[in-house]
C-alpha positions in Angstrom: -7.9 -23.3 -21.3 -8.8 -26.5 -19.0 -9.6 -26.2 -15.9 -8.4 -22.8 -14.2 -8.1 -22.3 -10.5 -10.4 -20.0 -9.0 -9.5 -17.0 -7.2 -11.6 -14.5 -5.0 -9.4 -11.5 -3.7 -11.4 -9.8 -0.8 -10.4 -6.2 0.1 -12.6 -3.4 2.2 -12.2 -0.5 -0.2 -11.1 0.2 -3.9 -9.7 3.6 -3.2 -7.0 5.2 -5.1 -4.1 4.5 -2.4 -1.1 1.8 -2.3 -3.0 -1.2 -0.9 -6.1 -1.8 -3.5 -3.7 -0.7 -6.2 -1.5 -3.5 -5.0 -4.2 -5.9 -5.0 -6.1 -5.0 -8.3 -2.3 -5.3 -10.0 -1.8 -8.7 -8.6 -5.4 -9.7 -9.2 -5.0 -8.4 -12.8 -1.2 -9.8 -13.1 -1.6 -13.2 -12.2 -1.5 -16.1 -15.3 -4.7 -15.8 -16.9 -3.9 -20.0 -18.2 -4.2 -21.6 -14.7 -5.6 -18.7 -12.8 -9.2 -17.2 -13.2 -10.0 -14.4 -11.2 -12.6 -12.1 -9.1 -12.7 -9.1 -6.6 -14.9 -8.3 -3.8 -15.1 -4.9 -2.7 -17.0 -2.7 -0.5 -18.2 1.1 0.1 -15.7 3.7 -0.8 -15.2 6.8 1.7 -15.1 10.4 0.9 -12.5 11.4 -1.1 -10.8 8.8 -1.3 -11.3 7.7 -5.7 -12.5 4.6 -6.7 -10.5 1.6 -8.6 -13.9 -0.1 -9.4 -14.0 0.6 -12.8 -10.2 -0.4 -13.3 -11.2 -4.1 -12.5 -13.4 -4.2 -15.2 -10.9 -2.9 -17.6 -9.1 -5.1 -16.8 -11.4 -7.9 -17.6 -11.9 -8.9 -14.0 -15.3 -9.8 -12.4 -16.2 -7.6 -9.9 -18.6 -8.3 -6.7 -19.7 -5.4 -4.9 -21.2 -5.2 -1.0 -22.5 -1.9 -0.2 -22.3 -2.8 3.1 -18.6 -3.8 3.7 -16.9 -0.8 4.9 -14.0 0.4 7.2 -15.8 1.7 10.2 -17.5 -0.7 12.5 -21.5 -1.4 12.6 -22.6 -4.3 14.2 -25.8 -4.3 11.6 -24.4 -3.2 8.3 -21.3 -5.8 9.0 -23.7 -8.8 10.0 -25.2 -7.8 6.4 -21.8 -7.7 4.7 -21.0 -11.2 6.7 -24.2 -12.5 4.9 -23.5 -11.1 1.5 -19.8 -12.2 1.0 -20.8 -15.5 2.2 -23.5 -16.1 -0.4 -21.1 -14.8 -3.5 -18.2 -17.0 -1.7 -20.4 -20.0 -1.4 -21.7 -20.0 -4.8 -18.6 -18.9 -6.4 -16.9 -22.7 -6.3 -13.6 -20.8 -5.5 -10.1 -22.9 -5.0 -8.8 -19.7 -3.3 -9.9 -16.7 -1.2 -7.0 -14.3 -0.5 -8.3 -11.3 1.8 -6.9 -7.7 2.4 -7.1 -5.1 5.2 -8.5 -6.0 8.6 -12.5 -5.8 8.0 -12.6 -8.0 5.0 -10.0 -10.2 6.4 -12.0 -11.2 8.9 -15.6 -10.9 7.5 -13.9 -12.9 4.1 -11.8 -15.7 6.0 -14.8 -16.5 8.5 -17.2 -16.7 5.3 -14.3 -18.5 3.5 -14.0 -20.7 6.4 -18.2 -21.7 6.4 -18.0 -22.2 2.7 -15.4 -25.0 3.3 -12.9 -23.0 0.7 -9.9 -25.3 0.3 -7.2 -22.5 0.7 -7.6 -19.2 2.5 -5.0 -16.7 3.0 -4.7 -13.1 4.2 -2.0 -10.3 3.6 -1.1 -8.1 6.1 0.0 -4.7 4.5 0.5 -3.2 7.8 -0.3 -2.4 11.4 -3.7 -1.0 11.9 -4.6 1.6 14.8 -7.4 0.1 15.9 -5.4 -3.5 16.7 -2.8 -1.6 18.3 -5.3 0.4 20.6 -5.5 -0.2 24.3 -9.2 -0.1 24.3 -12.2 -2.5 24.4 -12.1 -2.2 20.1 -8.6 -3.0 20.4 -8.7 -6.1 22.4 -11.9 -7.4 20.5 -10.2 -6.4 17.1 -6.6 -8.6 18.5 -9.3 -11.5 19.4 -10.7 -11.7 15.9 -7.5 -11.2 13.8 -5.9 -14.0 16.3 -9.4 -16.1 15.5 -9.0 -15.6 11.5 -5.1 -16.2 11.5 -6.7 -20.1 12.5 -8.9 -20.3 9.5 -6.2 -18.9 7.1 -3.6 -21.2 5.6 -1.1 -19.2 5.4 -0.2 -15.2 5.8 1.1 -13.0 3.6 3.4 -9.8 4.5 4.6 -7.4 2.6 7.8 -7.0 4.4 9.8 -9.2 7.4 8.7 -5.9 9.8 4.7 -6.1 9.2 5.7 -9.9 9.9 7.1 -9.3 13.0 4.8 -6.9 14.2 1.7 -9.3 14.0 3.8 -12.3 15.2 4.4 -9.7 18.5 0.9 -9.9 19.2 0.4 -13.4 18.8 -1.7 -13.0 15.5 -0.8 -16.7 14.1 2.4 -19.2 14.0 5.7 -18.5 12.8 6.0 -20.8 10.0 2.4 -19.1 8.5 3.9 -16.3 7.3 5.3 -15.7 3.9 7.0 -12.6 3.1 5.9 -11.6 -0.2 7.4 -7.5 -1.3 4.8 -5.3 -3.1 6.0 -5.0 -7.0 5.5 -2.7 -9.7 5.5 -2.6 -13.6 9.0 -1.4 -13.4 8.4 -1.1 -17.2 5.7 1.1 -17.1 7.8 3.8 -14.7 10.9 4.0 -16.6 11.7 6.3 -19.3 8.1 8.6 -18.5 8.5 12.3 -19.2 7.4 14.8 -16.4 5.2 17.3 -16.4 6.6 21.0 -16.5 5.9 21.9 -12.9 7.3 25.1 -11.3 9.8 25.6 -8.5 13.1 25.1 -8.5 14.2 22.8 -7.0 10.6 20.6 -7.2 9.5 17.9 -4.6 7.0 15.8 -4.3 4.9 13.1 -2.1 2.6 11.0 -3.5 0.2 9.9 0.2 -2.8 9.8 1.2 -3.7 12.1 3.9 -4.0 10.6 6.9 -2.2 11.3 10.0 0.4 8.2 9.5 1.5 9.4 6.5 3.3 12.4 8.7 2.2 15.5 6.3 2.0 17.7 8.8 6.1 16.7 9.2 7.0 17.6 6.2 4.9 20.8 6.3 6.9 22.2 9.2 10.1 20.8 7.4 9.5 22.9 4.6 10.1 26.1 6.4 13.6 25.5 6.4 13.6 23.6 3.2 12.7 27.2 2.0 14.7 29.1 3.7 17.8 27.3 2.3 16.6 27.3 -1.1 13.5 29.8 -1.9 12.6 29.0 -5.0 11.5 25.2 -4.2 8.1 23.6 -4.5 5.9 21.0 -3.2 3.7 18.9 -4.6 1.2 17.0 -2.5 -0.6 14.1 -4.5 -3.3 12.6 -2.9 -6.2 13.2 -1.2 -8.0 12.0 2.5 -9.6 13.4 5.2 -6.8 15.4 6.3 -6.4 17.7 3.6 -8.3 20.8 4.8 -6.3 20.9 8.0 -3.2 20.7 6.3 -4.1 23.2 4.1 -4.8 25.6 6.9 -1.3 24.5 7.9 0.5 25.4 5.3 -1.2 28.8 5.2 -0.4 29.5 8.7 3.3 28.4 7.9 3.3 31.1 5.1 3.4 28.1 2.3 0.9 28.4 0.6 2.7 29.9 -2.6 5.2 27.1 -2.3 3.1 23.6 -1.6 0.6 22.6 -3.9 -2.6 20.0 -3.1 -3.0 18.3 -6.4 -5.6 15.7 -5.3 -5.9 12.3 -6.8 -4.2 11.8 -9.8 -4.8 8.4 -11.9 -1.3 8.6 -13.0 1.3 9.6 -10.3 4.7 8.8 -12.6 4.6 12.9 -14.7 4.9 14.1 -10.9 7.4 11.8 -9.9 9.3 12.3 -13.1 9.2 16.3 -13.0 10.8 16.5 -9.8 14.2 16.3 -7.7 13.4 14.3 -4.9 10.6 12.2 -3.6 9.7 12.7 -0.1 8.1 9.9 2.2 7.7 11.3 5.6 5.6 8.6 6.9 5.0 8.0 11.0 3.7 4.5 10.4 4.5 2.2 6.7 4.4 -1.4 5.7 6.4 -1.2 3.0 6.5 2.1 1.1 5.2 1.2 -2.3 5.6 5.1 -3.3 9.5 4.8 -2.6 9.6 1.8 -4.7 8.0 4.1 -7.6 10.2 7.0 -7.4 12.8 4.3 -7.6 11.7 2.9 -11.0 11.4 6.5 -12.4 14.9 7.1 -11.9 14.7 9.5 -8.5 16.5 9.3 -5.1 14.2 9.3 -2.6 14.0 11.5 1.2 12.1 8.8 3.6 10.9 8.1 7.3 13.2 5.1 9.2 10.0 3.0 9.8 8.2 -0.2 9.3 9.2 -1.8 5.8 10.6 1.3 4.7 14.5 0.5 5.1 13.5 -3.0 3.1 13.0 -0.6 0.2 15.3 2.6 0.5 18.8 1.6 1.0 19.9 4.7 3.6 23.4 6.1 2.1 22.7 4.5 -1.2 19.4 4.8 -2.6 18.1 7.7 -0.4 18.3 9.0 3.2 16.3 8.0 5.7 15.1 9.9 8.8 13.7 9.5 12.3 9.7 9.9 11.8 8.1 12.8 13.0 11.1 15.0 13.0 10.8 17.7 10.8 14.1 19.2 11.4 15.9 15.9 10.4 13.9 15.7 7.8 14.5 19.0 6.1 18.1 18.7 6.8 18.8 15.6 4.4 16.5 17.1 1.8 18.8 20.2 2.1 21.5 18.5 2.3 20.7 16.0 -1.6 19.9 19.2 -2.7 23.1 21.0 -2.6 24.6 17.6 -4.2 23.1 16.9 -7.7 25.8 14.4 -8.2 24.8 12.9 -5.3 21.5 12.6 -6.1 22.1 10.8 -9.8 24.2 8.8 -8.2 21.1 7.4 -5.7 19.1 7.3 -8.7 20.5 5.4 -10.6 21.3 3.0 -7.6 17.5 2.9 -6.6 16.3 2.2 -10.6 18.4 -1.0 -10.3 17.3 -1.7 -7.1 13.1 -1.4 -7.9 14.1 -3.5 -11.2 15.7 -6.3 -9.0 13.8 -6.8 -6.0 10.3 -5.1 -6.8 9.2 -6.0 -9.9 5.7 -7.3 -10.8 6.4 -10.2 -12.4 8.7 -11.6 -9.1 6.1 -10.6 -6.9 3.4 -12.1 -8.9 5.5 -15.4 -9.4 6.4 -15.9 -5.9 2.2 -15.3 -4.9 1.2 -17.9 -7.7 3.7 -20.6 -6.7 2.5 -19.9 -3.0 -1.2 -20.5 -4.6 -0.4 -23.4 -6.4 2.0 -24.8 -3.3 -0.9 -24.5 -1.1 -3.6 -25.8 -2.9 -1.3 -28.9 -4.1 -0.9 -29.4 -0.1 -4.6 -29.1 0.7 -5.3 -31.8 -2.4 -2.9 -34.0 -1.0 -4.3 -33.7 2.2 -7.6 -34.9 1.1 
């Protein structure tokens, strides 16, 4: 094969949610001719799944580091530091390309020490704790602001998560490249859906976690019900929220009417049972599960938010709501449900869309020519 370029994609966490699937699809996708590649990974929460054994079906090597996880500790991340640099250093890597805030910076820094010729980081989103007004906040702003200097250039998944870091001075301007999550657009079409009751049928594929604004949608299905009785939910996913929201949609009187599936491995025979998708998210980089409900041919009920409008054309390929109102919300699910025609008509419009603008292969071509333009710079350079 000659010689390949070496890449090492850093991310905190496997766990079954949009990020690490994102990243273990482009580690996976990329040319396997001029690219050879690895993961590092850390500890994976409660659950939350684990991806982990995906990488090696994939054929990918993966490095694991007990000690790299979300939450901070001063000891167990000093540890991590010392264990990524070690498999970085010996790894003779071209590349390092981070994820998520706590490998970012643990990964770049060890990147950095290791003298890796190109290092780069995508931001997939706005984190809470670099957004707090606390002590963490300001040290967590100081370190992402420190990292965007060792990095060569940063990745976003849409021009918003772009913004929002450029707003608090993490990096330059012309460091950021705005490179769309994609999908196997292939792999969504034409899939046959389970036989789920309710009619009509809904579904949200999140984890559950107070941004992805469950609790909304919850309260919005009182009315959702009201109008139409016989219609079901389908929460997929799992998180720490779950037994509150339960409790929630007991004291709502829903329980008959929502069911918590958990963590599926495929999500496409829930999305391709139902009417509409619902993303009622307070907070979203891009909306990767909109982009799927796309590609399986269904119009799509979502939050006006981060990346969101990027991916969900409002009037064409779905509607799109303030976040965190549950009576706006229910009223344009209402509303797509009393027009079928409607409904196909979005559809159709968002299967073209995911096809055109979020496929795997564009994303994956636009990251490898980044890599390659990069690397080519840094040779030159030297």
């Amino acid at each position: 094969m000659g010689c390949r370029i070496r890449v090492l994609h850093i991310v905190t966490r496997l766990a079954v949610r949009g990020v690490p699937r994102h990243v273990l699809d482009m580690a996976s996708g990329l040319d396997r001719e001029r690219f050879e590649v690895e993961v590092l990974t850390g500890s994976i929460e409660k659950g939350e799944g684990d991806l982990s054994e995906q990488v090696r079906e994939r054929g990918l090597v993966l490095h694991r580091v007990p000690s790299l996880q979300r939450e901070i500790d001063l000891f167990r991340d000093i540890r991590a530091q010392r264990s990524i640099f070690q498999i970085v250093a010996n790894g003779s890597y071209d590349i390092v390309h981070t994820h998520i805030s706590k490998a970012g910076i643990l990964g770049r820094l060890a990147a950095r020490w290791a003298k890796v010729p190109v290092v780069l980081h995508t931001y997939h989103g706005l984190v809470d704790e670099v957004v707090s007004p606390s002590i963490k906040g300001e040290i967590f702003r100081f370190c992402e602001r420190r990292a965007a200097g060792w990095s060569d250039a940063l990745v976003a998944v849409s021009g918003h998560v772009a913004r929002q870091w450029q707003d608090i001075s993490v990096g330059m301007e012309g460091q950021y490249r705005v490179v769309p999550n994609g999908i196997d657009t292939d792999h969504f079409a034409g899939v046959e859906g389970l036989a789920l009751a309710g009619d009509p049928t809904l579904v949200v594929v999140a984890s559950l976690t107070r941004e992805k604004g469950i609790d909304v949608l919850l309260r919005a299905m009182s009315s959702v019900i009201a109008e139409f009785p016989g219609s079901e939910l389908y929460v997929v996913g799992d998180g720490p929220l779950r037994s509150s929201l339960e409790g929630l949609a007991s004291e709502l009187n829903l329980h008959s009417g929502v069911h918590f599936v958990g963590i599926q491995s495929d999500v496409r025979p829930y999305l391709a049972a139902c009417d509409l998708v619902l993303l009622p998210s307070l907070r979203e980089g891009f909306g990767l599960a909109a982009v799927e409900a796309m590609a399986v041919g269904r119009a799509v009920v979502a939050s006006h938010t981060g990346g969101i409008p990027e991916v969900v054309i409002a009037g064409e390929t779905g509607l799109l709501v303030p976040p965190g109102e549950d009576q706006a919300l229910a009223d344009a699910v209402i509303s797509l449900l009393k027009n079928p025609e409607r409904q196909r008509e979005m559809a159709r419009a968002g299967s073209i869309r995911a096809e055109r603008n979020f496929s795997l292969g564009r994303a994956l071509s636009s990251l490898q020519a980044l890599y390659e333009e990069l690397l080519a710079t840094k040779r030159g350079q030297a």
